[in-house]
Every structure is written in C-alpha cells, then in structure tokens.
N, C-alpha and C positions, 0 to 999 in steps of 0.2 A: 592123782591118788584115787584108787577105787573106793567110792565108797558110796550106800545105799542109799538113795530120796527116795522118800516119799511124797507126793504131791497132790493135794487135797483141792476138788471143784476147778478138774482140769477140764472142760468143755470139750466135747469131740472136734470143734473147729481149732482148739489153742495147739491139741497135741505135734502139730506140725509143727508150729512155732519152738514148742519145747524142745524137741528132738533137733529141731536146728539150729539153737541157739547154746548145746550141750558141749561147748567147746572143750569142758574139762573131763568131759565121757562118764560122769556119773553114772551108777546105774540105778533107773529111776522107776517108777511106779507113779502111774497115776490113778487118779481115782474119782472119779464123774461127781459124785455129791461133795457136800461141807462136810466136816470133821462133826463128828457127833459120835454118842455112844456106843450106834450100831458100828462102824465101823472103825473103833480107835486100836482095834487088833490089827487094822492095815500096819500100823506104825511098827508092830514087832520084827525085825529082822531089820531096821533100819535104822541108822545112825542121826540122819537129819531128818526133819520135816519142814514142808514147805506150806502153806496157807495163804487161801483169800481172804477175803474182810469178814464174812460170814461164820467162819471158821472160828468156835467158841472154844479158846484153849483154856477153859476154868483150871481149876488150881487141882478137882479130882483126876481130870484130863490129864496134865502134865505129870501127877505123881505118876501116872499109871503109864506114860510115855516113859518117863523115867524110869519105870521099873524095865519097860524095853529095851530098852537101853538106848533111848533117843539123847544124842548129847546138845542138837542144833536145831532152835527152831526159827524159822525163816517165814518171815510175811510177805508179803510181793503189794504190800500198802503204806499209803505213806501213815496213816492211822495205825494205833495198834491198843485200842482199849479191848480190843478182842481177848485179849492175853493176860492171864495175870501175871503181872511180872516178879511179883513176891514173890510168888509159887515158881515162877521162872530159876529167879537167885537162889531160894532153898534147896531147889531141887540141882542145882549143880550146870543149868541148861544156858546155853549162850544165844542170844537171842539178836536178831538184825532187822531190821526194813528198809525199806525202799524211801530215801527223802523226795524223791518226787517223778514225774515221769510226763508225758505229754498233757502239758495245759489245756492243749486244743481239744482234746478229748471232751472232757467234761464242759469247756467254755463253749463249744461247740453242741452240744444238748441244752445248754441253758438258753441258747439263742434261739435252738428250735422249737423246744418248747413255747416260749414265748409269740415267737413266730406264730404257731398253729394256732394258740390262745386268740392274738392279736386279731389277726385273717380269719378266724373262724374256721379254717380250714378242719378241723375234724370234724364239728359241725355237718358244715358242706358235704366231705365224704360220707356221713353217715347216711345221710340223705338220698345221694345219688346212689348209692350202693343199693338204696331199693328200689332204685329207677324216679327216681324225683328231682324232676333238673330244673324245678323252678328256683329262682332265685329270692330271696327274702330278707325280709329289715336284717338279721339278725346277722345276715351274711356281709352288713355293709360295715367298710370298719374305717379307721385313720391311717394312715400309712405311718411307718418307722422315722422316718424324718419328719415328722411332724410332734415328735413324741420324745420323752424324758424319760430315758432309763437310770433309775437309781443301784448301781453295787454296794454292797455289804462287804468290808472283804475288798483290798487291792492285794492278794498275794499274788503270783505268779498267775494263777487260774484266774481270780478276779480282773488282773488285768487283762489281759489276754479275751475275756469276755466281753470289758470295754472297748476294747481295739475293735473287735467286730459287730458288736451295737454301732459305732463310728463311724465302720466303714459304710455301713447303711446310711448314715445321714442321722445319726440321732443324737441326739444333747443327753450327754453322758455323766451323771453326779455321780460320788461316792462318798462313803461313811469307812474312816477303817480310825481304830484308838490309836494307830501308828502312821502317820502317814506318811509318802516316803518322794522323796526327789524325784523318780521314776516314775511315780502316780499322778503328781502333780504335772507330768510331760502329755498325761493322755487325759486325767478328765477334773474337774473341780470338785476338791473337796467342801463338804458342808456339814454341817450337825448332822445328825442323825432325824431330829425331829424335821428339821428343812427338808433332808431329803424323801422323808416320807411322804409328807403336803406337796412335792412338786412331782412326784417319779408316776409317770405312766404305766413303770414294769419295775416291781421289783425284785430283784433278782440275789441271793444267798449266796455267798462267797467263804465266808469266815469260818473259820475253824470251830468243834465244838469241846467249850472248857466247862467243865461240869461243875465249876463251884461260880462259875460268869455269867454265860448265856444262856444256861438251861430254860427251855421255853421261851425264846429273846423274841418268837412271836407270838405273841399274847393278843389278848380284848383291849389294852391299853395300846400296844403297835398299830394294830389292826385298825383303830378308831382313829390315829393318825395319819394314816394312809390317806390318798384321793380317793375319791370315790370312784368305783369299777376301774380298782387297779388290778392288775394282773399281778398275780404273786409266785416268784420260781426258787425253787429249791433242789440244789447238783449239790451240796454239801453235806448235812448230817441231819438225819432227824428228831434229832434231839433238839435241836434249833426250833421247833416248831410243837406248840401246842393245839394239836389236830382238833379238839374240840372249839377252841376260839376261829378255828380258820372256817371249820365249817357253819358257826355261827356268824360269821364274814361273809360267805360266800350263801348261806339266805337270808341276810339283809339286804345282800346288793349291796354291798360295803366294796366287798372285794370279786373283780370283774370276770376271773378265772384263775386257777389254781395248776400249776404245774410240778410237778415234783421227782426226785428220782430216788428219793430216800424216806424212809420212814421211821420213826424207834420201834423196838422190837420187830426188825423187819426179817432178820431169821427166820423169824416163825412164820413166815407169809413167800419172803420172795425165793426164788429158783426152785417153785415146789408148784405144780400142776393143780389147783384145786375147782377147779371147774364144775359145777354144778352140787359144791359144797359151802357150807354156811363159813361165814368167817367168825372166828371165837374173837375177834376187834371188829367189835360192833359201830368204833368211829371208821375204821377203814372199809366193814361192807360199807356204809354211809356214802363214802367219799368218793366209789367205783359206779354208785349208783348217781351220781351229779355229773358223769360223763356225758354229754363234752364241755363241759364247763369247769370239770376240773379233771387235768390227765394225767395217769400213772406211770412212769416206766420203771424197771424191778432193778433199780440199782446197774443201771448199764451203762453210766458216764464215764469210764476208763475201758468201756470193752470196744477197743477200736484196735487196727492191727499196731499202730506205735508206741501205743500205752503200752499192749501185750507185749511186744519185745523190751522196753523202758524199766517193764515190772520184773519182766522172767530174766532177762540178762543182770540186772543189779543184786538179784536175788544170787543168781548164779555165783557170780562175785564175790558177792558176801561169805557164801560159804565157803571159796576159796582161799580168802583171807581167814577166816579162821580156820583153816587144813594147815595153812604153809606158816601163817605169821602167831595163832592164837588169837588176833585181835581185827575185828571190822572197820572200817571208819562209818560204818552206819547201824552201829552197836547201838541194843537199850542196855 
C-alpha cells in the first residue's frame, strides 16, 4: 500500500539500512535532526511518522501533526515517554513501538565503559596522545576477575551484560524486584543494599518508572556503595541524581563514572556545541571530571543490529495497522 513516512534523526550512515529494509516500498523522507518545532512541517504531506527516543512528540506537536494529516506514529524505541499518549488518543493517531531489539548493543557499552573506567585506559590515551608514554600509579589497576560487578536490572539487556562481565572471570551479583529463573541460571541474586557494599562496578540496567526510581541514585545509594566503585549507566537518566554522583565522585566515594544517558539530554545530545557554555551547569561539571567520568551521547542501540531490530519492527508495525487496523506492538 503506497503510503507517505516520514522519519525523524535518520543519520546519514542509517539511510542504507532504511532503504533496505523497505520491504513494503513506502515512500519515505528522512530527515537528519530530532522532531522539534523547526521542522514539524516535514510531517505535512504524510500519513505516518516515524521517531527516535529524542524525538519530543508533546501534545502541541501531535495536534499540529494531526492537523497534517498524520494518522500513525511510530517510535523505533522500546521507551516511549517521549510521546504524549493522551494527546496521541485525542487526536485520533495510532501509535506502536518497538518491544525490544539487540541486547548486545547496549550490554556491550556498559561493559566498555566499565572496561576503560577499570584499565584507566582513557586516562592512558590521553596522555599518550601528547606524547607521554610514561606509565604511572594511576594507570595500575585490578583485573576483571578479580572483581564483583553488581546489575541493577536482570531484563534481557541486564542479563546479557552479566553474561559478558562472566565471560571475563568476574563474580556477577544482581538486584532486580522480580527475579527470574533465567537470572538465577547466570548470577546471585542479593538485596540491593548487599549488592552495593560488595560490587566493584556498578552497572544500571532497569527501567525508568517515574512515580519508583526517580533519582534511585542518590547520596543515600552512593554512601552505600564500596569505596572507588565505578558507576555505569546504558539505561535512563532519570535513574540518576547528577549532583549526588558528582558529590561521589569528589569525595572519592565513587571511583569513576560512566554513562550514556542523561535527563534532559535533548537539549545537549546530537547537537555539536563545542566551544560553547552548557546552560547544565551539573553536566559542564561532569565533562570537565574527564577521565574520570566518561560521556557517551546516547549511543547504546547505535550498532548495525539494533538499527535493523528497530527500523524493521517499526516497519511492521505500520504494516499491520495498513492491512489489519491493529499492531501487536500498540500503545
């Protein structure tokens, strides 16, 4: 069935993927930034849209999609608080996401992160990179099997992150309110407060429920912890209170700081600001504690199998609501 996408913070390396993944020949449009005001005129002449997690479809967005005559809107995330859904059902608009896509993606940054944290290795390169190949205390570290990584979080990604902590040689705790048969096959569960006191690295897995964990890293977590533990974050930043972390990180409470997520990270991440001020005064902070605490802009799903996992289910979705009216991956 012909009919218009539009597709929002399509990356010049994804458009390949898109195009090849277009079984059902839509005709598409992409468009390099997030969905924002300057550009929510791309939407007119199209029937569906498609969106990344960045992608703020508030409730003025949507009416005004709607006045488009947008009928379908499409996330390619397994989150979707990006979207107001109210505004979604009032306005008439059928809405789907993606329930999941390559684990390895993101368990696969939270290990690196950690990794570099662990080794010092940014460290190191920063050094060398000015030509300074001595080596120093700061560079000496514990190897991975010697070491207790605590997850947060046994979903699919959590686990999946245990598995490869594991496969290094590392004793593997976790904290999840659910625990599940499948968890218990890969690592020991334990309280929450146990596995703070014993975790070498801990590492952020769990979903963020905004009337649950909001801020679930505090000054009371943080004081819990081992001392010069390493702290990662691949899941939401809402999960994290950036001023307890960075009042962690100089006391020497907390031993290095990883992250790929941050709250209000719209207003910072896939936007070039180099050699301009940050209006988040915790996050200039937090860039300036490099290499002791490292940033990456929201890249844990940008791997080539996510990319097809996200763009093909998406794909789908809209097809089922073309031929059937209904998705099995409906909000």
């Amino acid at each position: 069935m012909a009919i218009n996408l539009v597709c929002y913070g399509v990356r010049d390396v994804e458009t390949e993927y898109f195009d090849r993944l277009n079984k059902y020949n839509y005709k598409t449009t992409y468009v390099k930034d997030v969905l924002s005001i300057d550009n929510l005129h791309m939407t007119e002449g199209h029937e569906a849209v498609m969106l990344r997690g960045n992608c703020h479809a508030s409730k003025e967005n949507i009416k005004q999609m709607a006045d488009y005559g947008v009928k379908y809107l499409l996330t390619r995330t397994v989150g979707y608080n990006h979207i107001d859904m109210e505004a979604a059902r009032d306005y008439g608009m059928k809405v789907a996401r993606v329930p999941g896509y390559s684990p390895n993606a993101i368990a696969e940054l939270a290990l690196t992160l950690a990794m570099m944290l662990l080794r010092n290795t940014a460290y190191t390169v920063h050094k060398t990179r000015k030509q300074d190949f001595t080596a120093d205390a700061q560079m000496f570290s514990p190897e991975i099997r010697n070491c207790t990584v605590g997850i947060i979080g046994t979903g699919r990604i959590g686990l999946t992150a245990a598995r490869l902590f594991k496969g290094l040689g590392a004793r593997v705790i976790a904290f999840d309110l659910y625990p599940t048969k499948e968890g218990t096959d890969v690592v020991e569960y334990l309280p929450m407060d146990e596995l703070l006191a014993q975790s070498d690295i801990v590492s952020l897995h769990c979903p963020y429920i905004k009337d649950s964990n909001y801020y679930m890293v505090d000054d009371d977590f943080i004081a819990k912890m081992k001392k010069n533990a390493i702290l990662i974050n691949t899941a939401r930043g809402e999960l994290q209170d950036v001023e307890a972390v960075i009042r962690g990180l100089e006391s020497g409470k907390i031993g290095g700081f990883g992250t790929d997520v941050l709250e209000g990270e719209k207003e910072i991440f896939f936007k070039d600001l180099r050699d301009q001020k940050l209006e988040d005064k915790n996050v200039e902070k937090l860039t300036r504690m490099f290499p002791k605490v490292i940033i990456t802009p929201h890249i844990g799903s940008y791997t080539d199998e996510a990319l097809v996992n996200m763009v093909e289910i998406s794909y789908d979705n809209l097809n089922a609501f073309l031929t059937t009216g209904i998705s099995g991956n409906q909000l």
